[in-house]
C-alpha positions, 0 to 999 in steps of 0.5 A: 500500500506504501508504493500506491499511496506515492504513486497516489501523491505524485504530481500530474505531468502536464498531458497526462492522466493521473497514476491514481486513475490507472489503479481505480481501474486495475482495482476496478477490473480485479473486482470485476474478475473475481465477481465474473469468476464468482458468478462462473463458479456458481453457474457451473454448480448449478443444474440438478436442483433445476432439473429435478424442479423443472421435471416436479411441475410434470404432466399431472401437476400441470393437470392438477393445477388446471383443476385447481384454477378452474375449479377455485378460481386463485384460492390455491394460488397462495399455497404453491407459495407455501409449499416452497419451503417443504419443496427446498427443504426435503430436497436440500437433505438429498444435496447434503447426503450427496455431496458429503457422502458422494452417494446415491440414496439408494446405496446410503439405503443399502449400507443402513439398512440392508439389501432387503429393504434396500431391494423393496425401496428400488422396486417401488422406485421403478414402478414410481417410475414407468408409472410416472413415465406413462403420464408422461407419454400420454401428454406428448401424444396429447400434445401431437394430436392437438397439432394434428400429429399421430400419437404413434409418431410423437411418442415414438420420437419422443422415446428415440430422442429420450434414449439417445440424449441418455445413452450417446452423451455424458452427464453434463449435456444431458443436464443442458439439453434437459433445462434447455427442454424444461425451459418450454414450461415458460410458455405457459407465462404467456398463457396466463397474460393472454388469459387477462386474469382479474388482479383484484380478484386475485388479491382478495382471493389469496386471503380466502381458504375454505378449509370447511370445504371438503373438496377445496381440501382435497384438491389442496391434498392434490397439490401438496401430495404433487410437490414431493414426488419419490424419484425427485429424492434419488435422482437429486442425489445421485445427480451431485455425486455425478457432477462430481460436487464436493463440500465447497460447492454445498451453499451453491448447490442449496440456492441450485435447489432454492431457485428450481423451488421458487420456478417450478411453484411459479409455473404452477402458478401461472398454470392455476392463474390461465385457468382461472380467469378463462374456465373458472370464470366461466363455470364450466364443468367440463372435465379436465383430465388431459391436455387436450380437455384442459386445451380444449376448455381453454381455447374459446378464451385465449383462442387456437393459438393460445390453448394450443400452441403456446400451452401445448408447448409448455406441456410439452417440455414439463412431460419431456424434462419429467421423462428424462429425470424420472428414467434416470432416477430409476436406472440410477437407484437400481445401479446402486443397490444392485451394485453396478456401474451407474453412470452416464459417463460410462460407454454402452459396453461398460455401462449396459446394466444402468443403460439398459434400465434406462431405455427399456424404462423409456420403452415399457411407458411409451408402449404402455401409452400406444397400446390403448388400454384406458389410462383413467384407471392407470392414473388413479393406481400411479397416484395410489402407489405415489402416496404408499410410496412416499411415507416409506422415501421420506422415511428414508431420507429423514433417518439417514440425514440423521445416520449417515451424515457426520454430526457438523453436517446433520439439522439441529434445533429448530430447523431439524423440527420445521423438516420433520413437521413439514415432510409429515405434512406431505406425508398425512396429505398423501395418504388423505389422498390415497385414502380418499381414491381408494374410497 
């Protein structure tokens, strides 16, 4: 600092800009730098906590949102807000068990627990799995047909293009090409412009709650049972132990997980926003079980191009980011517990067990979807089998942050408390639902 202060107290020669100047701006660029590497540093963590939030708003939840906004107007606008803190924090304890323990949840189950239940964790999994895959596949084909294209192209495109992106490319082109899909569900922003919603109607009804409602509550379960769905919680995981995150890129990785919370709850937003100012205020009755229903509801008001196209879009890239994640998080869980190589880096010789689960779980969901069979009924036992799940994955997941992570590294004190009340919210939410389908 001595030299710069003589540098600083110099005399200007005449014709010259003073010395002083010249180190603002080396001061100036070296702030600069470390900002932009800062910024670099953080952008290159990023990606599992978007990905596996851009897949959570998936077909149903879309579905379930058009449900909501048609059928409550704005009352289930305010809690996607509030389920923004459950989504961030069941998922930040699959960052921390990651990236300390560098595995995979279904591995850290098998350590803790035993290859019993470690087995019955991963077959549960896979059904999670192919049943979510079904859904999904059935709103691409939805999607085609609203455009005119027959189911049996857009599906068997959509498989083609799912099992090269998984078995010709290492985990971070996967990971880009996944957001970059998933980025589509911004469509559905301009869905709810062109609906034109009534803000002061919004306004007021973010301060109504008809928990008298028997119905309003169940439609509520819908949504809170739709936020934690079980293959978000393996696929997180083992997806920072596959970017290679280690204990410095944790806060990082959090505000990954944190940023992925806050959009996908906002697209449910915008999703419960168009159908409310167009189908609810109309009162329709119309059913609302598929994107062609939802379409079809929607176009008298935002017209053609509107239902269609720009909503069609945005189901489409929340069905195509959902199949990619939830296949992964199938093929990596069954690679953990049964103890083979499981990693996209892999080439197709050493990696045939994890790629093989990989397609054949992208192949059963598309053939599933093209062989006619009603998928009313398919539905209904995926949401069953998703809340019977669910107790038994957050179970896991609550007791191995708890065993398998070192004490420095464990919740404590008050945050511990608000993770155990809020993933048993989720929990009661799922089994009210599963209970109130199954009577």
């Amino acid at each position: 600092m001595a030299a710069a202060e003589s540098v600083d107290s110099a005399p200007a020669i005449a014709g010259l800009a003073p010395l002083s100047g010249g180190v603002d701006a080396r001061l100036h660029w070296t702030a600069s730098a470390q900002y932009v590497g800062r910024t670099a540093a953080m952008l290159a963590v990023l990606g599992p906590g978007l990905m596996v939030m851009l897949a959570d708003t998936d077909a149903g939840s879309i579905v379930t949102a058009a449900q909501s906004g048609a059928g409550w107007g704005y009352q289930l606008v305010l809690p996607q807000i509030l389920l923004i803190p459950i989504l961030y924090v069941v998922q930040e304890m699959t960052v921390r068990l990651g990236i300390v323990t560098q595995k995979g949840h279904g591995e850290l189950i098998r350590e803790h627990f035993g290859a019993g239940w470690a087995v019955l964790s991963v077959c549960t999994l896979f059904l999670a799995a192919v049943g979510a895959l079904v859904t999904e596949f059935a709103a691409i084909a939805g999607v085609g047909e609203l455009l005119g294209v027959p189911a049996w192209l857009t599906v068997t495109a959509a498989t083609l293009l799912l099992v090269w992106l998984g078995t010709t490319g290492g985990y971070r082109r996967v990971e880009r090409v996944g957001i970059a899909i998933g980025l589509f569900e911004l469509m559905f922003l301009p869905a709810a412009f062109m609906a034109h919603p009534d803000l002061r109607a919004l306004a007021a009804q973010l301060q109504q709650a008809p928990l008298a409602n028997r119905t309003y509550v169940l439609m509520l379960a819908a949504n809170v049972g739709a936020v934690i769905m079980p293959w978000m919680i393996f696929y997180q995981q083992a997806a920072v132990v596959e970017k290679r995150l280690r204990l410095r890129h944790l806060r990082h990785a959090r505000l990954d997980t944190l940023i992925g919370a806050i959009f996908t709850q906002a697209v449910m937003i915008f999703v419960i926003v168009a159908a409310a100012a167009t189908i609810g205020r109309a009162g329709s009755a119309r059913p609302l079980n598929d994107i062609r229903e939802i379409a079809g509801a929607l176009q008298p008001f935002i017209g053609w191009t509107g239902a269609r196209v720009v909503f069609g879009m945005g189901m489409l890239g929340a069905a195509l980011i959902a199949a990619l994640v939830v296949s992964l998080a199938g093929a990596w869980g069954i690679g953990e517990i049964i103890g083979v190589p499981h990693s996209l880096g892999l080439p197709l010789r050493d990696g045939k067990c994890f790629y093989a689960v990989y397609t054949l779980a992208h192949i059963s969901g598309a053939a599933i979807v093209l062989s006619g069979i009603s998928l009313v009924a398919l539905t209904i036992n995926i949401e069953v089998m998703n809340a019977l799940l669910l107790p038994i994955v957050l179970g896991f997941l609550l007791v191995l942050e708890a065993k398998a992570l070192p004490a420095a590294f464990r919740m404590a004190g008050g945050y511990r408390c608000v993770a155990w009340l809020l993933s048993g919210l989720v929990i009661v939410f799922g089994l009210f639902m599963m209970v109130h389908i199954l009577v």
